[in-house]
HTML snippet that shows the backbone in 3Dmol.js (N, CA, C, O; Angstrom):
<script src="https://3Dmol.org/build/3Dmol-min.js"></script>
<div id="view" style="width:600px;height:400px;position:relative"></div>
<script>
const pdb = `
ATOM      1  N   UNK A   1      21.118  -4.398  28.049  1.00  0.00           N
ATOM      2  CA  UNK A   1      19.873  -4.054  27.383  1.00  0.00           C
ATOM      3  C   UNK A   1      19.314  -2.743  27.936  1.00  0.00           C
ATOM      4  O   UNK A   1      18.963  -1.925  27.086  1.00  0.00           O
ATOM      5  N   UNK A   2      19.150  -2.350  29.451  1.00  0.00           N
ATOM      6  CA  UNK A   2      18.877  -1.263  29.943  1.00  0.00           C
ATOM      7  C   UNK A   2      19.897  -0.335  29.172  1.00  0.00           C
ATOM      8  O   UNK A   2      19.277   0.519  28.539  1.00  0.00           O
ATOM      9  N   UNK A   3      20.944  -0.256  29.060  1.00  0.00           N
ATOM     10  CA  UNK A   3      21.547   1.003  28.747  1.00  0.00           C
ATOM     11  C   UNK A   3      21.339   1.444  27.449  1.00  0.00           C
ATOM     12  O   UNK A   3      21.311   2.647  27.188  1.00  0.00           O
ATOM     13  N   UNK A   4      21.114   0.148  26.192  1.00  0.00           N
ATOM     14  CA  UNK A   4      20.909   0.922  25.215  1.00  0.00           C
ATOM     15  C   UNK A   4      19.578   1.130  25.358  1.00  0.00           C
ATOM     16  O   UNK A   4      19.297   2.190  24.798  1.00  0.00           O
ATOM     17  N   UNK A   5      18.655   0.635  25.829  1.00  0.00           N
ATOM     18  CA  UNK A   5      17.225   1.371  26.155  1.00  0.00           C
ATOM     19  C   UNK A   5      17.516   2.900  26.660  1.00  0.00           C
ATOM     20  O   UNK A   5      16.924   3.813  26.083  1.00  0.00           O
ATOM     21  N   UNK A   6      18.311   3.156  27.601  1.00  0.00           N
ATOM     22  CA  UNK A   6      18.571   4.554  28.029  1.00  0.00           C
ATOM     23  C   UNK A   6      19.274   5.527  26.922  1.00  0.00           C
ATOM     24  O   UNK A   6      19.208   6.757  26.920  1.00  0.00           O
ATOM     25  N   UNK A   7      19.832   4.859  26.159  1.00  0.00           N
ATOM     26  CA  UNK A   7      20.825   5.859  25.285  1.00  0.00           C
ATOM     27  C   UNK A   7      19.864   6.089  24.394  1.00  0.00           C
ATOM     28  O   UNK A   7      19.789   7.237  23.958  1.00  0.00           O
ATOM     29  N   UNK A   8      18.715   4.872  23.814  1.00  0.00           N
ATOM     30  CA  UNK A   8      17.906   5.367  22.901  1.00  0.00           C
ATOM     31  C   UNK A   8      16.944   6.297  23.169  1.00  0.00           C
ATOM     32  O   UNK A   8      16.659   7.179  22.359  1.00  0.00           O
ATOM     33  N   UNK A   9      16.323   6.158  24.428  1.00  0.00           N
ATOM     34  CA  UNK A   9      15.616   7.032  25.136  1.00  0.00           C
ATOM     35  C   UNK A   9      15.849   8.738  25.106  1.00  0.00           C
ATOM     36  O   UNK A   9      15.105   9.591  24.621  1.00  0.00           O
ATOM     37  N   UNK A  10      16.995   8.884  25.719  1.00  0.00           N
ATOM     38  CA  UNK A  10      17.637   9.997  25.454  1.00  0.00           C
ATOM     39  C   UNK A  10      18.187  10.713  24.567  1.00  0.00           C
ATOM     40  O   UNK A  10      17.957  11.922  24.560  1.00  0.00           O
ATOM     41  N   UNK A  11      18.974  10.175  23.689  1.00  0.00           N
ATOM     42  CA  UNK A  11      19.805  10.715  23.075  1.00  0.00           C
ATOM     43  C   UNK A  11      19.044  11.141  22.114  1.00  0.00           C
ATOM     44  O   UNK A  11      19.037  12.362  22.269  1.00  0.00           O
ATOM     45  N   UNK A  12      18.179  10.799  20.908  1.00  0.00           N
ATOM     46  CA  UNK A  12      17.580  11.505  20.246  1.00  0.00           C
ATOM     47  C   UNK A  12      16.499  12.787  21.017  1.00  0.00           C
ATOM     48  O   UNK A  12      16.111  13.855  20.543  1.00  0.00           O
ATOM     49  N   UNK A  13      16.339  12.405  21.841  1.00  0.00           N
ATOM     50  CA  UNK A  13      15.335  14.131  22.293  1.00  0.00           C
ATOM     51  C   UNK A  13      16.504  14.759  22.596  1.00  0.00           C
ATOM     52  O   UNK A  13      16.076  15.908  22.701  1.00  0.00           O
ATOM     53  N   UNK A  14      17.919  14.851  22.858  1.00  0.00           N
ATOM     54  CA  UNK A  14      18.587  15.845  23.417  1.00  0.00           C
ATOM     55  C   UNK A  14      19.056  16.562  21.730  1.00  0.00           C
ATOM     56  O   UNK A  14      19.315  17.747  21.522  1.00  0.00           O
ATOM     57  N   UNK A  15      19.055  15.415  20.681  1.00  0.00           N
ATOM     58  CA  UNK A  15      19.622  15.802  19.447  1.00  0.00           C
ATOM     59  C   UNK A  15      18.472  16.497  19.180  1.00  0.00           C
ATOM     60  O   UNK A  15      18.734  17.699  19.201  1.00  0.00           O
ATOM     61  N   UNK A  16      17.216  16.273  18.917  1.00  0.00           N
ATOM     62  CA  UNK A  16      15.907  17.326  18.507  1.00  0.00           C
ATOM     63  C   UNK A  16      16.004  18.183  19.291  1.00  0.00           C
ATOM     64  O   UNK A  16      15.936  19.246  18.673  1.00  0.00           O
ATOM     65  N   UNK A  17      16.162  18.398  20.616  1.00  0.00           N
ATOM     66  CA  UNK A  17      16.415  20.065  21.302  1.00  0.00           C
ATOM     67  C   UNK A  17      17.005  20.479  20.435  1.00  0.00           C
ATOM     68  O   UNK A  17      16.470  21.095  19.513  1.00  0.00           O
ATOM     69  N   UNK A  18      18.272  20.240  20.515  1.00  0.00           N
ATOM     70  CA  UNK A  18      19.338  20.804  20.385  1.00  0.00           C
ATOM     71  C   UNK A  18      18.837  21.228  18.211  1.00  0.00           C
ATOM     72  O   UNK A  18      19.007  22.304  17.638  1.00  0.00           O
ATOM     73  N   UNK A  19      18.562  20.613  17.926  1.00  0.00           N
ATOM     74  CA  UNK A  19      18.480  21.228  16.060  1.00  0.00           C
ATOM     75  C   UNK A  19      17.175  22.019  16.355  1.00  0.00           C
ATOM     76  O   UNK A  19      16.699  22.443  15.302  1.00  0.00           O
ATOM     77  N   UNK A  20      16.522  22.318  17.335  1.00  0.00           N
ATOM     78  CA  UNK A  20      14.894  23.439  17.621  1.00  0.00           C
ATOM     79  C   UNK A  20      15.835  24.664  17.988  1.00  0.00           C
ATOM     80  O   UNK A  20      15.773  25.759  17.431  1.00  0.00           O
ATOM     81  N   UNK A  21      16.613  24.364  18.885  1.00  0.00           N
ATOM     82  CA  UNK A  21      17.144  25.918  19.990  1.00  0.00           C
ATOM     83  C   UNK A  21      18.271  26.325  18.352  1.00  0.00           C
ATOM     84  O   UNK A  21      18.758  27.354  17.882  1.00  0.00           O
ATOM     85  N   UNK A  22      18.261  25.305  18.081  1.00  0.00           N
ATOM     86  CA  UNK A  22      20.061  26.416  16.629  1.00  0.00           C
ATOM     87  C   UNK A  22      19.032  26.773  15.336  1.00  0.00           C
ATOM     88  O   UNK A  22      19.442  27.611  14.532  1.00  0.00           O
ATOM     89  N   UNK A  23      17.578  26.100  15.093  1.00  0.00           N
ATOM     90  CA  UNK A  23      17.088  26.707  14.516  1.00  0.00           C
ATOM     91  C   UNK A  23      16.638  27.979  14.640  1.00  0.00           C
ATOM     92  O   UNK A  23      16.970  28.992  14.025  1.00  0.00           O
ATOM     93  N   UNK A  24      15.435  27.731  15.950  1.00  0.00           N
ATOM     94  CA  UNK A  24      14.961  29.326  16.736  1.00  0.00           C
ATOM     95  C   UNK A  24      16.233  29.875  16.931  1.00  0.00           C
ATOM     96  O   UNK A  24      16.170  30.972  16.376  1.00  0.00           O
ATOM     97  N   UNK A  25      17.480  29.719  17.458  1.00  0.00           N
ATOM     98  CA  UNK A  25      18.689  31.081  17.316  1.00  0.00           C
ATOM     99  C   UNK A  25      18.920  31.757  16.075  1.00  0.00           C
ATOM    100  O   UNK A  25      19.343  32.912  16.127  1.00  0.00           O
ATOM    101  N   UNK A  26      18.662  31.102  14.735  1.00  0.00           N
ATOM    102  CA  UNK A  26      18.784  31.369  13.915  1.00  0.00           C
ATOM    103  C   UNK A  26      17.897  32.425  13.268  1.00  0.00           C
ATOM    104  O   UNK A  26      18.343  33.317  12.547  1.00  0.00           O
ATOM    105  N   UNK A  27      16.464  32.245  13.609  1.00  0.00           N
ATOM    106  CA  UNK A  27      15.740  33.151  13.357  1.00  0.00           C
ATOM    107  C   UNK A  27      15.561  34.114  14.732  1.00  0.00           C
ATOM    108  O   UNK A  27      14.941  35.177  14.697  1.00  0.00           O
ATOM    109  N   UNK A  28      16.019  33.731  15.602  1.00  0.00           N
ATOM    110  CA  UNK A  28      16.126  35.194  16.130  1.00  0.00           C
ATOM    111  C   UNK A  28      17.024  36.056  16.128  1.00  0.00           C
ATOM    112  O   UNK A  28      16.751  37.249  16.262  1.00  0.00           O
ATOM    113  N   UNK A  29      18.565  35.502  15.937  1.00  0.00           N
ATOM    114  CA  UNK A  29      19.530  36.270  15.744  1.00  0.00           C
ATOM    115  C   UNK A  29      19.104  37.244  14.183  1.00  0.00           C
ATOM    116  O   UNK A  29      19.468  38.405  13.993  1.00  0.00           O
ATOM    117  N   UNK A  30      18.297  36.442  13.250  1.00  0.00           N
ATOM    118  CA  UNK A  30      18.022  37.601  12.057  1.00  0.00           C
ATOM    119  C   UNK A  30      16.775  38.643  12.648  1.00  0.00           C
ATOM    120  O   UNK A  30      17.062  39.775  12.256  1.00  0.00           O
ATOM    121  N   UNK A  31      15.990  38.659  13.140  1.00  0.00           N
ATOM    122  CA  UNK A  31      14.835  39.083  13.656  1.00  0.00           C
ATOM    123  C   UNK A  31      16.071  40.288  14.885  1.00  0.00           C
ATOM    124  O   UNK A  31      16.189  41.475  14.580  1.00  0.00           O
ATOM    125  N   UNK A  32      16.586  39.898  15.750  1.00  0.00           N
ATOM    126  CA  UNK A  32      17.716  40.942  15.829  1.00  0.00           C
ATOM    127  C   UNK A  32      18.569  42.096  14.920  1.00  0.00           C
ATOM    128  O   UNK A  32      19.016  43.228  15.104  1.00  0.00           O
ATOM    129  N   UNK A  33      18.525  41.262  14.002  1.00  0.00           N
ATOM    130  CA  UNK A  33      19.074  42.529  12.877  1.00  0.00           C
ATOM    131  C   UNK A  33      18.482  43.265  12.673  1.00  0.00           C
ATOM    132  O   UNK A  33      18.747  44.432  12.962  1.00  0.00           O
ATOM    133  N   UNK A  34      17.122  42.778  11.915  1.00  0.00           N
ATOM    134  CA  UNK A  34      15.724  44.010  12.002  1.00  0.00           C
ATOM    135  C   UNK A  34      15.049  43.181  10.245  1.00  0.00           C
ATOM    136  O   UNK A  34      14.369  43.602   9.310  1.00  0.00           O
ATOM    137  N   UNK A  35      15.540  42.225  10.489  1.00  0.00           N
ATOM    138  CA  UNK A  35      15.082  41.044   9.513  1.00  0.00           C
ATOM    139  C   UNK A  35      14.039  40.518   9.451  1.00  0.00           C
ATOM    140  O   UNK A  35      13.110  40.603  10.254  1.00  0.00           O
ATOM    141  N   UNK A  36      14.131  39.639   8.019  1.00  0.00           N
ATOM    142  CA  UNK A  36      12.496  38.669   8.077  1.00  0.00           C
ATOM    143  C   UNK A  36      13.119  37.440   8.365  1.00  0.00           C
ATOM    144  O   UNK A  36      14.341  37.512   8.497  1.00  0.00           O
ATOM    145  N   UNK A  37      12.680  36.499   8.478  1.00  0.00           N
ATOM    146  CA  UNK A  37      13.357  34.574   8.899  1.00  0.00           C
ATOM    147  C   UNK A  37      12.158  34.019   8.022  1.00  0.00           C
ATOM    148  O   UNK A  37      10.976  34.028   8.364  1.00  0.00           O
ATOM    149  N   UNK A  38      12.824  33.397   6.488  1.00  0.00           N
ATOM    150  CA  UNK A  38      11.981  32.575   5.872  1.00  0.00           C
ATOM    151  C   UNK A  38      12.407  31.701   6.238  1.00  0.00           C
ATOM    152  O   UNK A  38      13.598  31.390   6.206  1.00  0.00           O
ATOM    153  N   UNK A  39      11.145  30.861   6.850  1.00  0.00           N
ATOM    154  CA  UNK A  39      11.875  29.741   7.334  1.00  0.00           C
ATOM    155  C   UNK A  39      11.281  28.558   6.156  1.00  0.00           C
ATOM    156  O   UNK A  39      11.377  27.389   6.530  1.00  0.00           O
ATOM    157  N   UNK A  40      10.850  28.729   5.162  1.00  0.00           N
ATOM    158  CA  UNK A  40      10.681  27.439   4.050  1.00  0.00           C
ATOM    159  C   UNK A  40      12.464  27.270   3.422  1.00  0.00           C
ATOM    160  O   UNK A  40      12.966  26.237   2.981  1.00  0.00           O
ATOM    161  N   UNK A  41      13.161  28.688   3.572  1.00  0.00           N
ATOM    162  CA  UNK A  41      14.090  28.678   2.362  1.00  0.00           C
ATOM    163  C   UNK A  41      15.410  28.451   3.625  1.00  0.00           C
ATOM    164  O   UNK A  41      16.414  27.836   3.265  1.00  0.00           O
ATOM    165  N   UNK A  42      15.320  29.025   5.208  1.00  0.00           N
ATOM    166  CA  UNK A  42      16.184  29.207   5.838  1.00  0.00           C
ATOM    167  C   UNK A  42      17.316  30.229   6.330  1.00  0.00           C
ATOM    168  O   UNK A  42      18.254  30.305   7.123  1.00  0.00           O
ATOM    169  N   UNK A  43      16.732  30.856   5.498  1.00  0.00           N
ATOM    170  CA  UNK A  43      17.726  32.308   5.363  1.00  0.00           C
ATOM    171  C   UNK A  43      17.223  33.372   6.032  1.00  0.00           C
ATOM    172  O   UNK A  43      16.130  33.289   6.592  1.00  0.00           O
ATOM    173  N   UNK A  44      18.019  34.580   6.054  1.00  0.00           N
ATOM    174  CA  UNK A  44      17.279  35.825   6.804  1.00  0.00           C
ATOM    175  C   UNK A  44      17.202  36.941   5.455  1.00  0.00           C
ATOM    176  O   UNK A  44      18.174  37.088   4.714  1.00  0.00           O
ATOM    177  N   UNK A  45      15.757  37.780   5.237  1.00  0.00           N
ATOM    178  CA  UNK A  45      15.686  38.430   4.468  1.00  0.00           C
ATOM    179  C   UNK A  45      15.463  39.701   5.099  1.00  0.00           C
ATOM    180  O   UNK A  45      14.571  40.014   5.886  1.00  0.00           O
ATOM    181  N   UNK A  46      16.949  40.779   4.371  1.00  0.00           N
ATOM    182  CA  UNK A  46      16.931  41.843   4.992  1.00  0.00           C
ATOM    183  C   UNK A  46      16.025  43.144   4.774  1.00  0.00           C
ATOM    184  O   UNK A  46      16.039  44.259   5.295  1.00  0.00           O
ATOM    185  N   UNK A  47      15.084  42.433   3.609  1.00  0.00           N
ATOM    186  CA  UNK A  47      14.762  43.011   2.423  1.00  0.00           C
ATOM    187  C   UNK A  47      12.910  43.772   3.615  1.00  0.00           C
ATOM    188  O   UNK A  47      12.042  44.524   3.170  1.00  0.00           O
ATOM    189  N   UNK A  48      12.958  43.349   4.603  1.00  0.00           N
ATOM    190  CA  UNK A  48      11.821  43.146   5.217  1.00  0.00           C
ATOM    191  C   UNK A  48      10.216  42.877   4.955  1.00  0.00           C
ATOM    192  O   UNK A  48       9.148  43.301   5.396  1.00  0.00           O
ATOM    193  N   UNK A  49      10.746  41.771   3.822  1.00  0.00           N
ATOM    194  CA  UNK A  49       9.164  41.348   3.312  1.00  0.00           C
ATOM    195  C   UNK A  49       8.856  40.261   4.616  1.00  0.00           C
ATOM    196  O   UNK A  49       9.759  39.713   5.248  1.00  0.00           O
ATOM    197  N   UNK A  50       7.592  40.095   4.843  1.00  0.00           N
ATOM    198  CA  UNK A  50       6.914  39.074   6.114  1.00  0.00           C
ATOM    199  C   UNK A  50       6.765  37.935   5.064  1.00  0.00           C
ATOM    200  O   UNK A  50       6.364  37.797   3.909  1.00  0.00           O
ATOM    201  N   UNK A  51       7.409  37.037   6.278  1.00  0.00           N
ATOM    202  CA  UNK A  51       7.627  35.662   5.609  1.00  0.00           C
ATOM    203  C   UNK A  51       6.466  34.898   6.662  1.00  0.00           C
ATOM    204  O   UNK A  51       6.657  35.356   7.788  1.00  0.00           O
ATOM    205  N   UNK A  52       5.654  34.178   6.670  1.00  0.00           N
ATOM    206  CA  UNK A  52       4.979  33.092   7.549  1.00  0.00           C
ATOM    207  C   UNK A  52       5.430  32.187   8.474  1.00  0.00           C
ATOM    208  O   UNK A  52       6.303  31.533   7.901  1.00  0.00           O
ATOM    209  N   UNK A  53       5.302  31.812   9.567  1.00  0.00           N
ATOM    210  CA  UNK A  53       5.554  31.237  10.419  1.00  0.00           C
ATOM    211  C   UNK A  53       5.132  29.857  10.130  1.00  0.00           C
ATOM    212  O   UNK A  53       3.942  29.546  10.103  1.00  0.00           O
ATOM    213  N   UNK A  54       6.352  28.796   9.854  1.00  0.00           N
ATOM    214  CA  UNK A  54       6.322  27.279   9.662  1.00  0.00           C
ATOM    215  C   UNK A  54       6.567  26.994  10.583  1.00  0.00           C
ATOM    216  O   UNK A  54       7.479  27.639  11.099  1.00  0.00           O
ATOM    217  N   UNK A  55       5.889  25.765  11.472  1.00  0.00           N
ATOM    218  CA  UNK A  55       6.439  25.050  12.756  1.00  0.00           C
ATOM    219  C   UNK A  55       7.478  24.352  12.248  1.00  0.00           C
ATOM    220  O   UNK A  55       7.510  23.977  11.076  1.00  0.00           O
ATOM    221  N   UNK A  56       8.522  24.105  13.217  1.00  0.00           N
ATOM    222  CA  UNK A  56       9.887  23.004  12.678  1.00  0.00           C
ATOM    223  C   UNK A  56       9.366  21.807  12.485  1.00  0.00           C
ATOM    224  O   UNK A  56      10.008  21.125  11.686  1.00  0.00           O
ATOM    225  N   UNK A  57       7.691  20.929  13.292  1.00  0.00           N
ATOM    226  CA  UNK A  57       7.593  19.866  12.825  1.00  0.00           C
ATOM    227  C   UNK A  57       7.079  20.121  11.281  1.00  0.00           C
ATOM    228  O   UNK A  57       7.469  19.123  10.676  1.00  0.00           O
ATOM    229  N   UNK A  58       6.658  20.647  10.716  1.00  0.00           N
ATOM    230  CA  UNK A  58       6.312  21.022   9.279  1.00  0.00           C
ATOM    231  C   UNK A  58       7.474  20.858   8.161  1.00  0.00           C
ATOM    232  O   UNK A  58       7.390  20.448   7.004  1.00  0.00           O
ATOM    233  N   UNK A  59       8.475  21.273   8.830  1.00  0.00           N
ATOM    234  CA  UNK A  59       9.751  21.669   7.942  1.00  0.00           C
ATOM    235  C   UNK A  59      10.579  20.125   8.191  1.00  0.00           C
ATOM    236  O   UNK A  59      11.001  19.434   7.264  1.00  0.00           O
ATOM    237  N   UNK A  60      10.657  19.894   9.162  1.00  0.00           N
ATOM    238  CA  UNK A  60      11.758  18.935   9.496  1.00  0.00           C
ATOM    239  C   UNK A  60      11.035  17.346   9.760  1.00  0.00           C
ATOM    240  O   UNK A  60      11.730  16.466  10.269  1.00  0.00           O
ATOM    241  N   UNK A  61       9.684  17.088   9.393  1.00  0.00           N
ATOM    242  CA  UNK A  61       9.182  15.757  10.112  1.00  0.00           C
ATOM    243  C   UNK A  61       9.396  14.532  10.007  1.00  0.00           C
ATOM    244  O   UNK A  61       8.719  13.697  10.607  1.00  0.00           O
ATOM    245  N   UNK A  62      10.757  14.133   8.919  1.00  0.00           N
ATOM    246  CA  UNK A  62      11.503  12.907   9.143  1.00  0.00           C
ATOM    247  C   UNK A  62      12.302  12.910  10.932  1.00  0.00           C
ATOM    248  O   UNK A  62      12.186  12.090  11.843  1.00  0.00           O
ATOM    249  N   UNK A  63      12.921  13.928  10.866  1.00  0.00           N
ATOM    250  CA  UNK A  63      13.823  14.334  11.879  1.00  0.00           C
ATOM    251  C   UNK A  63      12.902  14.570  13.379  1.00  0.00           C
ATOM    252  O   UNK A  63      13.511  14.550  14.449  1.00  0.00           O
ATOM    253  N   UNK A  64      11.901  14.717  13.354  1.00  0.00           N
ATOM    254  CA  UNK A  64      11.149  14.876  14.816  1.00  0.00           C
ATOM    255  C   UNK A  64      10.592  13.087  14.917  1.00  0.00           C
ATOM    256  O   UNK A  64      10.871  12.190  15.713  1.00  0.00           O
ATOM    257  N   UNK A  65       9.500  13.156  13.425  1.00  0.00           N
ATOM    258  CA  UNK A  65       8.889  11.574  13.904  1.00  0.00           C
ATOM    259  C   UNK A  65      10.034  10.352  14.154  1.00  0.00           C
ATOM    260  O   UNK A  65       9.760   9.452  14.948  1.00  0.00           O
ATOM    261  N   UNK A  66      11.282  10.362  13.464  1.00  0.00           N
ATOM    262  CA  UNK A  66      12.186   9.340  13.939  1.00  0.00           C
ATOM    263  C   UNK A  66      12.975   9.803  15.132  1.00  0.00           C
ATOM    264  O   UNK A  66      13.573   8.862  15.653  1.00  0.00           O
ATOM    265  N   UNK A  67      13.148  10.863  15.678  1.00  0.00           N
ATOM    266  CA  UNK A  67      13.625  10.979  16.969  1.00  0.00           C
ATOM    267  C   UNK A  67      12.531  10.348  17.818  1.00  0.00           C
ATOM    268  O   UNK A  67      12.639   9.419  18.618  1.00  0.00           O
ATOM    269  N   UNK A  68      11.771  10.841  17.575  1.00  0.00           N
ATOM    270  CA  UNK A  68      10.279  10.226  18.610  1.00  0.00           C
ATOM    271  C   UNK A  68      10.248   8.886  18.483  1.00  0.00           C
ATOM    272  O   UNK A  68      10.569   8.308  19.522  1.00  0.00           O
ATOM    273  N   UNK A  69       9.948   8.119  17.484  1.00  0.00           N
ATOM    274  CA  UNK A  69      10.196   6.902  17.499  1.00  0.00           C
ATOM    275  C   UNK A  69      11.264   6.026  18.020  1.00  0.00           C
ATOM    276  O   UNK A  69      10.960   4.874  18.329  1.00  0.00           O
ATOM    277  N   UNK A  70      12.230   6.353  18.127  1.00  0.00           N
ATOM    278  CA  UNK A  70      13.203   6.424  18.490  1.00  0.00           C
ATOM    279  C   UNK A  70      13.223   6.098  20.341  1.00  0.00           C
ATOM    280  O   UNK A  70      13.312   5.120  21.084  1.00  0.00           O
ATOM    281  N   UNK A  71      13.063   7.754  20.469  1.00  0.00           N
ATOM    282  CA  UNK A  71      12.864   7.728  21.806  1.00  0.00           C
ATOM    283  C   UNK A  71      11.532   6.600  22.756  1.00  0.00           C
ATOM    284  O   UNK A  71      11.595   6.274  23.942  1.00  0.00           O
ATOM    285  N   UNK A  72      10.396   6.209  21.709  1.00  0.00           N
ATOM    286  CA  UNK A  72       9.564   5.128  22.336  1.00  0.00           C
ATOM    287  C   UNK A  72       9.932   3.517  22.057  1.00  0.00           C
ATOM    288  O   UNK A  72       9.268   2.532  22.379  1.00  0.00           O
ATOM    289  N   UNK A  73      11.252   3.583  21.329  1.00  0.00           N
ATOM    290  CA  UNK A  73      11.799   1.919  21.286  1.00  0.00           C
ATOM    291  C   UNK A  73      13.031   1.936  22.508  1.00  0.00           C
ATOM    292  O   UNK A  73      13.431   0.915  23.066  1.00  0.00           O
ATOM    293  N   UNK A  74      13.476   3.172  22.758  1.00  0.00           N
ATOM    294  CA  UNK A  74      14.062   2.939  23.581  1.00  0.00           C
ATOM    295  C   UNK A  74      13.345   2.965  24.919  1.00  0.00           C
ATOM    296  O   UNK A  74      13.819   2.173  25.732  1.00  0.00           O
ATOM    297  N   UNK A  75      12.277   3.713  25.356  1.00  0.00           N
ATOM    298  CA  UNK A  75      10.936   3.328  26.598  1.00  0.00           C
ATOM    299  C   UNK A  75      10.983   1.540  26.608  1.00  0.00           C
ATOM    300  O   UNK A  75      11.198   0.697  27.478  1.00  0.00           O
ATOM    301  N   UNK A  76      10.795   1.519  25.758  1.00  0.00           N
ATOM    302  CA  UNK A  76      10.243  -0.273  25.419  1.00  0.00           C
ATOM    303  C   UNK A  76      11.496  -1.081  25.955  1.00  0.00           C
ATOM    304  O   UNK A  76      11.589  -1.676  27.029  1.00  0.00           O
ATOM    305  N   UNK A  77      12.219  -0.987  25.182  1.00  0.00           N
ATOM    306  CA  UNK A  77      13.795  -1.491  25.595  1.00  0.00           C
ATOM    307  C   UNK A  77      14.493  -1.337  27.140  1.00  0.00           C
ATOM    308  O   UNK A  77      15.338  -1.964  27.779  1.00  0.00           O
ATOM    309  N   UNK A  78      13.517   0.045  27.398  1.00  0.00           N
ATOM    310  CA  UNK A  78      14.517   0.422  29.023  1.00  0.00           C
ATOM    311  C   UNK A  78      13.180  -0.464  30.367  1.00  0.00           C
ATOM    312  O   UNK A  78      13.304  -0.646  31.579  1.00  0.00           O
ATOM    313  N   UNK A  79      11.817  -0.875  29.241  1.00  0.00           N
ATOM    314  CA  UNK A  79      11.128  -1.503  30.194  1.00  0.00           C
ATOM    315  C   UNK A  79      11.315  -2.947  30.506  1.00  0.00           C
ATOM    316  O   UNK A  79      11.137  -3.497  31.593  1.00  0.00           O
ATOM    317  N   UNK A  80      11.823  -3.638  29.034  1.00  0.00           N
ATOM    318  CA  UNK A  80      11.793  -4.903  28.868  1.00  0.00           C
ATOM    319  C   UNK A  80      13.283  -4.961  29.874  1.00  0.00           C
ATOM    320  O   UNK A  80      13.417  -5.955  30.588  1.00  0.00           O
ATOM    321  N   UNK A  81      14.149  -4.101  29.893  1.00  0.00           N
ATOM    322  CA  UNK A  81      15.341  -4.588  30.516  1.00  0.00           C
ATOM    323  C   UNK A  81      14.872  -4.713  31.989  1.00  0.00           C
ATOM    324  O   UNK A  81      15.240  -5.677  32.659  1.00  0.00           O
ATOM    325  N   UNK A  82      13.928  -3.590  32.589  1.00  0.00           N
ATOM    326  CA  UNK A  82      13.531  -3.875  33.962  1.00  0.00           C
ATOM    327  C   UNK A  82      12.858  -5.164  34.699  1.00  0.00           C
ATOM    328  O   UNK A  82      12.833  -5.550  35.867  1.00  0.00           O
ATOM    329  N   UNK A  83      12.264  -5.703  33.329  1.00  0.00           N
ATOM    330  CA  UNK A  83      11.332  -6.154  33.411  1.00  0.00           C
ATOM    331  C   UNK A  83      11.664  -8.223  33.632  1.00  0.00           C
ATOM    332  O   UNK A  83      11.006  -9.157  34.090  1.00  0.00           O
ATOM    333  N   UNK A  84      13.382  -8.023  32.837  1.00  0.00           N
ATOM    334  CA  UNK A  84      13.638  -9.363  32.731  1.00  0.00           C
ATOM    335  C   UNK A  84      14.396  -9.485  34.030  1.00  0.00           C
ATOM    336  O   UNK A  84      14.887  -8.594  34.724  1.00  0.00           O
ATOM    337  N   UNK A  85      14.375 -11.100  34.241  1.00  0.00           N
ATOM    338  CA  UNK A  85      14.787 -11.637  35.459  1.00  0.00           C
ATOM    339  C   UNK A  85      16.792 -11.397  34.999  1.00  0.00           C
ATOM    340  O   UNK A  85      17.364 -11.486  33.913  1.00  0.00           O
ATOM    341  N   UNK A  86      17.306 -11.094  36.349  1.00  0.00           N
ATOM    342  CA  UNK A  86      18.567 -10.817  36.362  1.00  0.00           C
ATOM    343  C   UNK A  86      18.760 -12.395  36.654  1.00  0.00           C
ATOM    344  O   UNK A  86      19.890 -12.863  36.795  1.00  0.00           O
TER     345      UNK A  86
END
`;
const viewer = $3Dmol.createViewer("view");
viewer.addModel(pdb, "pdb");
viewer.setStyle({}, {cartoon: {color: "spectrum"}});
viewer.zoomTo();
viewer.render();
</script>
């Protein structure tokens, strides 16, 4: 019971890092070019019209609130395992 409490715990915040840092690479590698980063559509526009700044929880909030959730059933799970008599 502790371990899948730990795997749940973890593993979704390392998967939400990890889709934040390949998003932000994404718009910075275009912003390197000398680009715009729409980030509603995802693409880089070379065209240099200013696109607005969306937070990723805006864009993505199935994918953050169920990682999060996620990560607090597995808290629960990694407490109840401490918590029961061996």
């Amino acid at each position: 019971m502790l371990r899948l409490g730990l795997i749940l715990l973890v593993v979704p915040a390392l998967l939400l890092m990890g889709g934040y840092f390949y998003d932000l690479s994404l718009a910075d590698a275009c912003l390197d070019q000398g680009g715009s980063w729409n980030y509603q559509a995802a693409e880089c526009d070379a065209a240099g019209a200013d696109h607005p700044f969306v937070p990723f929880m805006v864009r993505h909030p199935l994918i953050v609130n169920g990682s999060m959730l996620l990560s607090v059933v597995g808290l629960l799970i990694c407490m109840a395992g401490l918590y029961r008599r061996r």
